[in-house]
N, CA and C of each residue as an Amber inpcrd file, in Angstrom:
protein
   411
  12.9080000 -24.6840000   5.6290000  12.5630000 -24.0700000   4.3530000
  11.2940000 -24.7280000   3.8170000  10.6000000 -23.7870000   3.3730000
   9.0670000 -24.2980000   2.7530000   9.6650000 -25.6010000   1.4460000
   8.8780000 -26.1540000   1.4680000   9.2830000 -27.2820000   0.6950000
   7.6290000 -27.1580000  -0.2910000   7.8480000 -25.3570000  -1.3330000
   6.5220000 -25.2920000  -2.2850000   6.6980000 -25.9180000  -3.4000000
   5.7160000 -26.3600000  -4.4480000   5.6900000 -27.2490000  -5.7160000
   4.4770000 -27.1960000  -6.4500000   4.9670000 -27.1740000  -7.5140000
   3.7810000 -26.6790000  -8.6880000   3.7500000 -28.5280000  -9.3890000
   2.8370000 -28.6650000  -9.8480000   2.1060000 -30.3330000  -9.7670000
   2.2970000 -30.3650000 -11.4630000   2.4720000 -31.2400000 -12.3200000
   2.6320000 -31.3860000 -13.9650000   1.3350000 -32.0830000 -14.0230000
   1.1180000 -31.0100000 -15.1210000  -0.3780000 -31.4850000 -15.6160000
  -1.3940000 -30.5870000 -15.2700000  -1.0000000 -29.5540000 -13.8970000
  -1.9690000 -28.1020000 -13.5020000  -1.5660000 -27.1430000 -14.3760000
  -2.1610000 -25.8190000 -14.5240000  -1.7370000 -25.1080000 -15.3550000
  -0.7160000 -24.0500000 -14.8580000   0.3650000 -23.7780000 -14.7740000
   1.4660000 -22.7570000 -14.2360000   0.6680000 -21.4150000 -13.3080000
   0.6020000 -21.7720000 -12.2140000   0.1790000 -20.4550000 -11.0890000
   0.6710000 -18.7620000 -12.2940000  -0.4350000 -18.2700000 -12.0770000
  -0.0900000 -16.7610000 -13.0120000   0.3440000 -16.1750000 -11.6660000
   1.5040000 -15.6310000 -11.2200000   1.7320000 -14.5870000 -10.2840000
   2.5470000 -15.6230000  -9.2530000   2.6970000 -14.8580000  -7.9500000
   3.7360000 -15.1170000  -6.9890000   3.3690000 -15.9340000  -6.0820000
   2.7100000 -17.2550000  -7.1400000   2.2980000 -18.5800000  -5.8260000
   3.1580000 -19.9460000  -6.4500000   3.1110000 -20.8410000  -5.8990000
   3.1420000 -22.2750000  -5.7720000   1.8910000 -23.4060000  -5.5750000
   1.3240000 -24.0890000  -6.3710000   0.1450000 -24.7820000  -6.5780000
   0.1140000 -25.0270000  -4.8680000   1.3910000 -25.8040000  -4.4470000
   0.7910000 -25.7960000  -2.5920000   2.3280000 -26.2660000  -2.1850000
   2.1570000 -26.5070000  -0.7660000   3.7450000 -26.4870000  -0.3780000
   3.4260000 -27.4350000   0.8300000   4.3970000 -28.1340000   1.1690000
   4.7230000 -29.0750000   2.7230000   5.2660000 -28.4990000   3.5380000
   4.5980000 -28.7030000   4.9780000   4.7300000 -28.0080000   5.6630000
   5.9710000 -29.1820000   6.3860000   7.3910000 -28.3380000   6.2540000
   8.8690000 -29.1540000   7.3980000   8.2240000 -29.4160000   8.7010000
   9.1820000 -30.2810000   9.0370000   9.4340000 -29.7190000  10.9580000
   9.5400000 -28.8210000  11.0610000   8.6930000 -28.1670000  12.2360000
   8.7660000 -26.6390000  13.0190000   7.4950000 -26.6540000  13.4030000
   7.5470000 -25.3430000  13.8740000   6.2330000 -24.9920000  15.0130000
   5.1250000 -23.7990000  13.9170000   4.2150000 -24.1220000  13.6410000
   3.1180000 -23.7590000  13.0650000   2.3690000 -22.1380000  13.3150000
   2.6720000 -21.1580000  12.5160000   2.4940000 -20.2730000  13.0310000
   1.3040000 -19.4780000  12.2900000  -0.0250000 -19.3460000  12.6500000
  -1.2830000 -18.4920000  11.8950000  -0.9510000 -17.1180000  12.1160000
  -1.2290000 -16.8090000  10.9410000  -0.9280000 -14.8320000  10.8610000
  -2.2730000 -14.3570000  10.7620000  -2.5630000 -13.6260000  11.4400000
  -3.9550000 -12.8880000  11.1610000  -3.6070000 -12.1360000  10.0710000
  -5.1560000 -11.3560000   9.6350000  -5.2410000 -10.6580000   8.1390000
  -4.2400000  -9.5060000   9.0610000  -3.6280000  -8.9800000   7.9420000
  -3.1770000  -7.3530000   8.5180000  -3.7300000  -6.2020000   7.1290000
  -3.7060000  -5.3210000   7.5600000  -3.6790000  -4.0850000   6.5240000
  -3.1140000  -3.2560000   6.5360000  -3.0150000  -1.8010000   5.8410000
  -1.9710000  -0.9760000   5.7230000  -2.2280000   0.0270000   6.5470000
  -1.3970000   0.2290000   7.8680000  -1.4080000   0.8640000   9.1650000
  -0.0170000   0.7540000   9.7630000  -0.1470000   1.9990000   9.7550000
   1.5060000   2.0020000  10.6840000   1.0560000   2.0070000  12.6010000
   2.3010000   1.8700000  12.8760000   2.3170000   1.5020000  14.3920000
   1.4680000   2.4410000  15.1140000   0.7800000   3.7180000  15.2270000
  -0.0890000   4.3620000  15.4690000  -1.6360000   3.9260000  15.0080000
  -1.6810000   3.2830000  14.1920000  -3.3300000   3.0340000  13.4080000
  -3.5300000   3.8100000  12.1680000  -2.4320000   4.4500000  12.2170000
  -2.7440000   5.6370000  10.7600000  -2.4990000   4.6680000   9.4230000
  -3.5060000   4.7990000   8.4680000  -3.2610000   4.4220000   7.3150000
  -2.2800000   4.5610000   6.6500000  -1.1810000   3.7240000   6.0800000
  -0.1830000   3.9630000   5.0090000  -0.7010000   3.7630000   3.5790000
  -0.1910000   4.5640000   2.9560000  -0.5090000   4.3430000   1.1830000
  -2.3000000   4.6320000   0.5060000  -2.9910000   5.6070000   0.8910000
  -4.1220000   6.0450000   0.7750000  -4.5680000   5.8030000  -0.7540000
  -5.2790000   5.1270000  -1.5100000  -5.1050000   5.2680000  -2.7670000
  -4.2420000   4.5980000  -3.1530000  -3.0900000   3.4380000  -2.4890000
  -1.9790000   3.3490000  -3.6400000  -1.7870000   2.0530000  -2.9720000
  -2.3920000   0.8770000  -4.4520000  -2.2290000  -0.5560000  -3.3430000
  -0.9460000  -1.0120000  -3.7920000   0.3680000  -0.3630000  -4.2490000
   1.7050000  -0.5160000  -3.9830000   2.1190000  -0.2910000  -3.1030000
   2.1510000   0.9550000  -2.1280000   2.2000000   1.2780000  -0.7850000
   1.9240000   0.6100000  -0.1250000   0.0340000  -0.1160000   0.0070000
  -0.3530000  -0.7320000   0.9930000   0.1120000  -2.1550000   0.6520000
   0.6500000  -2.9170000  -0.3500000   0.9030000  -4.1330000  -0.2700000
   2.2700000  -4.2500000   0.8010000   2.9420000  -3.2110000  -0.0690000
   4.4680000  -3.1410000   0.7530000   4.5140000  -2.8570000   2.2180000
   3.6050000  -2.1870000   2.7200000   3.6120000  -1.7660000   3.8310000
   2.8270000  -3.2150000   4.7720000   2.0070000  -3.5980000   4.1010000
   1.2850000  -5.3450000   5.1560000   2.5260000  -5.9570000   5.1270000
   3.1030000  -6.4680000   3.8710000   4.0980000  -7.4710000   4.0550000
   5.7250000  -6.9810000   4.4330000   5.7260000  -5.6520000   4.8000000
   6.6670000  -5.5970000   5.4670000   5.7450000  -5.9060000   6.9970000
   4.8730000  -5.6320000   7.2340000   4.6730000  -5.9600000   8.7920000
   4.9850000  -7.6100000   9.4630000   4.3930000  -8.0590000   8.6550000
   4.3270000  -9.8760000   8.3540000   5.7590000  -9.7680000   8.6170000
   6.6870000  -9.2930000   7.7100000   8.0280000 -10.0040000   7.7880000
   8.3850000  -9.4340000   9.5970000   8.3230000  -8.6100000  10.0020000
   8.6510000  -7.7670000  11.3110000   7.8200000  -9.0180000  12.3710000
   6.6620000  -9.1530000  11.8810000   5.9590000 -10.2680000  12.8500000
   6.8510000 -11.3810000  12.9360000   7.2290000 -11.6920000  11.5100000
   8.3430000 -13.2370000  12.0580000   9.3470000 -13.0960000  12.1820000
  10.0640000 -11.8060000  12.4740000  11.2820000 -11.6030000  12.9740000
  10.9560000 -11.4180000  14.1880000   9.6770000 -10.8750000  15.2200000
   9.7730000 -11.2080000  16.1360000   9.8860000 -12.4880000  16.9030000
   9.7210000 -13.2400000  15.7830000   9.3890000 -14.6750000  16.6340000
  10.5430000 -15.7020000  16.0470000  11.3180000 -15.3460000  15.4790000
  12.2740000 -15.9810000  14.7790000  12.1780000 -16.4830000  13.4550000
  10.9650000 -16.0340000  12.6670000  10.9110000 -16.8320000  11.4560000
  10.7490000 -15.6680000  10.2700000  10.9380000 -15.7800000   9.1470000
  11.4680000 -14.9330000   8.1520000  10.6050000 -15.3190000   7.1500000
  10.4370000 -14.2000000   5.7200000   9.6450000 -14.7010000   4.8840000
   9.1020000 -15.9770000   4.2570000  10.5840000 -16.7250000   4.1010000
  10.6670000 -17.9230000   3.4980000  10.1360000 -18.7650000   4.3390000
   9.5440000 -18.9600000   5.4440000   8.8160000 -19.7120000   6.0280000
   7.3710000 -19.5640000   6.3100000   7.1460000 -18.8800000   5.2070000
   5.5240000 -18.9630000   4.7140000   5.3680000 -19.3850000   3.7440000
   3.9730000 -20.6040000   4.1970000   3.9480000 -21.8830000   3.1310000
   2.5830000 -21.4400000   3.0700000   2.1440000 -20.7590000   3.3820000
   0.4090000 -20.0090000   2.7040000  -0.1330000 -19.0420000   2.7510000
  -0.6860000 -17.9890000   1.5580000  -0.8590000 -16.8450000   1.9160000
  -2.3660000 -16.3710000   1.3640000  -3.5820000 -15.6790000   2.2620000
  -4.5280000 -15.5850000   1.5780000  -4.6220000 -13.8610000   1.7290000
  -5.1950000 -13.7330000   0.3380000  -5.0640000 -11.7410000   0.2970000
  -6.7120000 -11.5740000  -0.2660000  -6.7160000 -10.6700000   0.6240000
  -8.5070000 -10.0050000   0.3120000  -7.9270000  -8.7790000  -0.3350000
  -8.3370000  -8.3430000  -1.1460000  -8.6710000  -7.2670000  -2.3430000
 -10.0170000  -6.4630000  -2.3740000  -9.7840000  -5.4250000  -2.5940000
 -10.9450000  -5.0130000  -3.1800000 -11.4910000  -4.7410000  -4.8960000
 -10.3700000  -4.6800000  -5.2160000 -10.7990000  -4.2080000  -6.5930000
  -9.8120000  -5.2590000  -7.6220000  -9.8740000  -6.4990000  -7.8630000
  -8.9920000  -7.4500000  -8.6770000  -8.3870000  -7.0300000  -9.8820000
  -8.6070000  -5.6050000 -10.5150000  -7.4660000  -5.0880000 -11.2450000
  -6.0810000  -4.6320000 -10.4490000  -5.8330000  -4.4950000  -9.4750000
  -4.7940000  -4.1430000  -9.1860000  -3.8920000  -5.0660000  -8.7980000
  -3.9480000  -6.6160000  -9.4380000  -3.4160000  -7.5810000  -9.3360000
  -2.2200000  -7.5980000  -9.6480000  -1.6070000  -6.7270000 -10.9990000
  -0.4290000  -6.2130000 -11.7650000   0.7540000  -6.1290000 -10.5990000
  -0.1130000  -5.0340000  -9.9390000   1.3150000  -4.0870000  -9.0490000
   1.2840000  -5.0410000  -7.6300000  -0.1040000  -5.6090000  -7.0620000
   0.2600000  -6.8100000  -6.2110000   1.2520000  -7.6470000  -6.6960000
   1.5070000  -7.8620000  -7.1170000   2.8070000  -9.4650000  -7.9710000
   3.6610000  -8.4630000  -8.0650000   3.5110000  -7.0230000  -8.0550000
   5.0550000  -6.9910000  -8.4640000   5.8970000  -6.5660000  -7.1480000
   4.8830000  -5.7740000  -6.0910000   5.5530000  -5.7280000  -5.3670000
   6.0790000  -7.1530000  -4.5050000   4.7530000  -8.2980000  -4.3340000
   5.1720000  -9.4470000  -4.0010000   6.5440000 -10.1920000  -4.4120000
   6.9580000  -9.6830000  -5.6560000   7.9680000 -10.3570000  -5.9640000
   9.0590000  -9.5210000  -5.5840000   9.0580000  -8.4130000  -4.7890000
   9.9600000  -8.2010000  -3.8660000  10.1960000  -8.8290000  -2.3830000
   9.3950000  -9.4080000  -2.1570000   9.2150000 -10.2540000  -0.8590000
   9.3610000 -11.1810000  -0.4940000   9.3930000 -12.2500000  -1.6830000
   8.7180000 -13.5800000  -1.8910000   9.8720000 -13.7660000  -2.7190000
  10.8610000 -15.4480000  -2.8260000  11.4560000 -15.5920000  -3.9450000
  11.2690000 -17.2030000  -4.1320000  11.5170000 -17.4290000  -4.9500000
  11.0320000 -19.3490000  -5.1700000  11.6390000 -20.4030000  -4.0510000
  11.0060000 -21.1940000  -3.3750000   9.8440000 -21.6680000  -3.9940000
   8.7510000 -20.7960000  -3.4140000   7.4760000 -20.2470000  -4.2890000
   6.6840000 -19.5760000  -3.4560000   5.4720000 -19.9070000  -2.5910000
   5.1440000 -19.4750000  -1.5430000   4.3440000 -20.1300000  -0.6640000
   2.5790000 -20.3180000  -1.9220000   2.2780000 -21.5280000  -1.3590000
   0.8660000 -21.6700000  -1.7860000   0.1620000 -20.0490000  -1.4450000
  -0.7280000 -19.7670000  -2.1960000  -1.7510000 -18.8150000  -2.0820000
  -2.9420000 -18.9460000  -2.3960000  -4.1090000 -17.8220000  -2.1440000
  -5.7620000 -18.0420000  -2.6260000  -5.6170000 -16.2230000  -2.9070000
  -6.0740000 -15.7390000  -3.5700000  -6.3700000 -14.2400000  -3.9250000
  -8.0040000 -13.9530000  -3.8850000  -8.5720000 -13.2540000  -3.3530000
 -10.3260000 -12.9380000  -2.9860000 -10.5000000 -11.5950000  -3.6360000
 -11.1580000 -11.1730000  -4.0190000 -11.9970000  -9.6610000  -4.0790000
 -12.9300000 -10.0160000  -3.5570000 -12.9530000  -8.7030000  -2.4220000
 -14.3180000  -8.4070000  -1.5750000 -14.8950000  -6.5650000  -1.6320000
 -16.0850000  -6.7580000  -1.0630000 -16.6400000  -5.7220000  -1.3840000
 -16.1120000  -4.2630000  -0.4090000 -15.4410000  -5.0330000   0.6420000
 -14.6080000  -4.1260000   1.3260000 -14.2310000  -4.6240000   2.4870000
 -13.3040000  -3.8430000   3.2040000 -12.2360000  -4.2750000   4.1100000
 -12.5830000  -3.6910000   5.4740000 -12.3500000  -3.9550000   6.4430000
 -12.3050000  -2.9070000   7.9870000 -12.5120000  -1.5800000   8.1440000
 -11.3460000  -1.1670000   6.7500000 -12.0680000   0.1700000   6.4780000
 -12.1100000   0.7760000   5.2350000 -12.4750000   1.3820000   4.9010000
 -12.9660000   1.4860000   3.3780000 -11.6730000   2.0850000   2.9690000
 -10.7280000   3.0240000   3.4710000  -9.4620000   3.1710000   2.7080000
  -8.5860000   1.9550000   2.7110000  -8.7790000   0.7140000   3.1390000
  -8.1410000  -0.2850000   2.8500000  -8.1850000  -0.5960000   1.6740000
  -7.2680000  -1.4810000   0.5770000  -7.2180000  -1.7870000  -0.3840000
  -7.0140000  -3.3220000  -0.1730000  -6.3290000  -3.8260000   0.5830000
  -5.7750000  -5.0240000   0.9810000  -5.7270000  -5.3350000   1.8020000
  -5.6170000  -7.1400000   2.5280000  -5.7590000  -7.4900000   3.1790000
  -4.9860000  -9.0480000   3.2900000  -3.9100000  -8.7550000   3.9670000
  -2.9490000 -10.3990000   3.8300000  -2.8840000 -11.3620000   5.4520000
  -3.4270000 -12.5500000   4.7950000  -3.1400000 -13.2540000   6.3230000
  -2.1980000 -14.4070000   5.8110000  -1.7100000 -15.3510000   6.5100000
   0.0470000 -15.9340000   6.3160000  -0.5250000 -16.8770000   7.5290000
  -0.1420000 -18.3460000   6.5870000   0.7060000 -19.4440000   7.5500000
   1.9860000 -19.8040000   7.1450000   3.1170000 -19.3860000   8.4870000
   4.2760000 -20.0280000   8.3510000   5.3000000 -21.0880000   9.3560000
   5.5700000 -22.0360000   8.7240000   6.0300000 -23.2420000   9.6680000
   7.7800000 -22.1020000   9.5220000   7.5590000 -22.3780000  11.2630000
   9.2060000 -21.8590000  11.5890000   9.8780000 -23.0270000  12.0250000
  11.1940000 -23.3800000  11.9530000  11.9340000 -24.2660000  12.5880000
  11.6560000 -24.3000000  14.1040000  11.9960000 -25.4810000  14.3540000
  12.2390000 -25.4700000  16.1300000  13.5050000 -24.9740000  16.4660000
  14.3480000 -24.9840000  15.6320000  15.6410000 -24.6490000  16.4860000
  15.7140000 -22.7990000  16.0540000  14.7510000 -22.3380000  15.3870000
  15.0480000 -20.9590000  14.9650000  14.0760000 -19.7970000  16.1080000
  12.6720000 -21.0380000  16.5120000  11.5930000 -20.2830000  17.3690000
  12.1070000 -19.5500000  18.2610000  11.4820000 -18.3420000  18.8980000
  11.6210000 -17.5380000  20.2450000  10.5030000 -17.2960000  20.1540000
  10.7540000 -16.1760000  21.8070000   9.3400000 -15.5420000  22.3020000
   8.8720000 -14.1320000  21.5530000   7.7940000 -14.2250000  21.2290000
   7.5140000 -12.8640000  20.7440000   8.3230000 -11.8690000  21.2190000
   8.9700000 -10.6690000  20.6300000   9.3600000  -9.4460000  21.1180000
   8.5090000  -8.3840000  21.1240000
């Protein structure tokens, strides 16, 4: 289990992070960025970065169920944006995903993504146990 923590004396993270977190025993796992694409390449959620949040971080979670590790073993998460008002409905769907302690994060707006109907963009480090690891499926 991520072992995240908010520091006294910083000012309270606004949204679905943890100032930073320790990484347990386990095996170290980098997530590339993903975006909102279903298993064909087709865009999910056109216009709607509730769709596309839900739809990356359900992939993420499917990625560490292939490998044995589950949300809660992401201790860092960095999200490219395009447009930093839609920060609202990011946190809210995040807080369907995510429950305390929450992994450290960084949030970016950029001028655009892979492809211009992208809205978002999430990449993930998560320490999995050793005794939980397998082989990719």
């Amino acid at each position: 289990m991520t072992q995240a923590f908010n520091v006294s004396g910083f000012a309270k993270p606004v949204g679905i992070f943890s100032n930073a977190a320790w990484q347990p025993e386990g095996k170290v796992l980098q997530i590339s960025g993903h975006c909102s694409q279903d298993s064909e390449g087709n865009i999910v959620g056109v216009d709607d970065i509730t769709a596309q949040t839900r739809q990356v971080l359900g992939k993420i979670g499917r990625l560490l169920d292939s490998v044995g590790g589950q949300l809660s073993d992401i201790v860092k998460t960095t999200i490219f944006v395009t447009d930093m008002s839609m920060l609202d409905e990011i946190h809210r769907v995040r807080a369907d995903f995510f429950t305390p302690p929450y992994p450290a994060s960084s949030l970016v707006q950029v001028s655009r993504l892979a492809r211009a109907e992208y809205l978002i963009e999430i990449e993930a480090v998560a320490v999995i146990p050793f005794d939980r690891v397998k082989e990719p499926t």
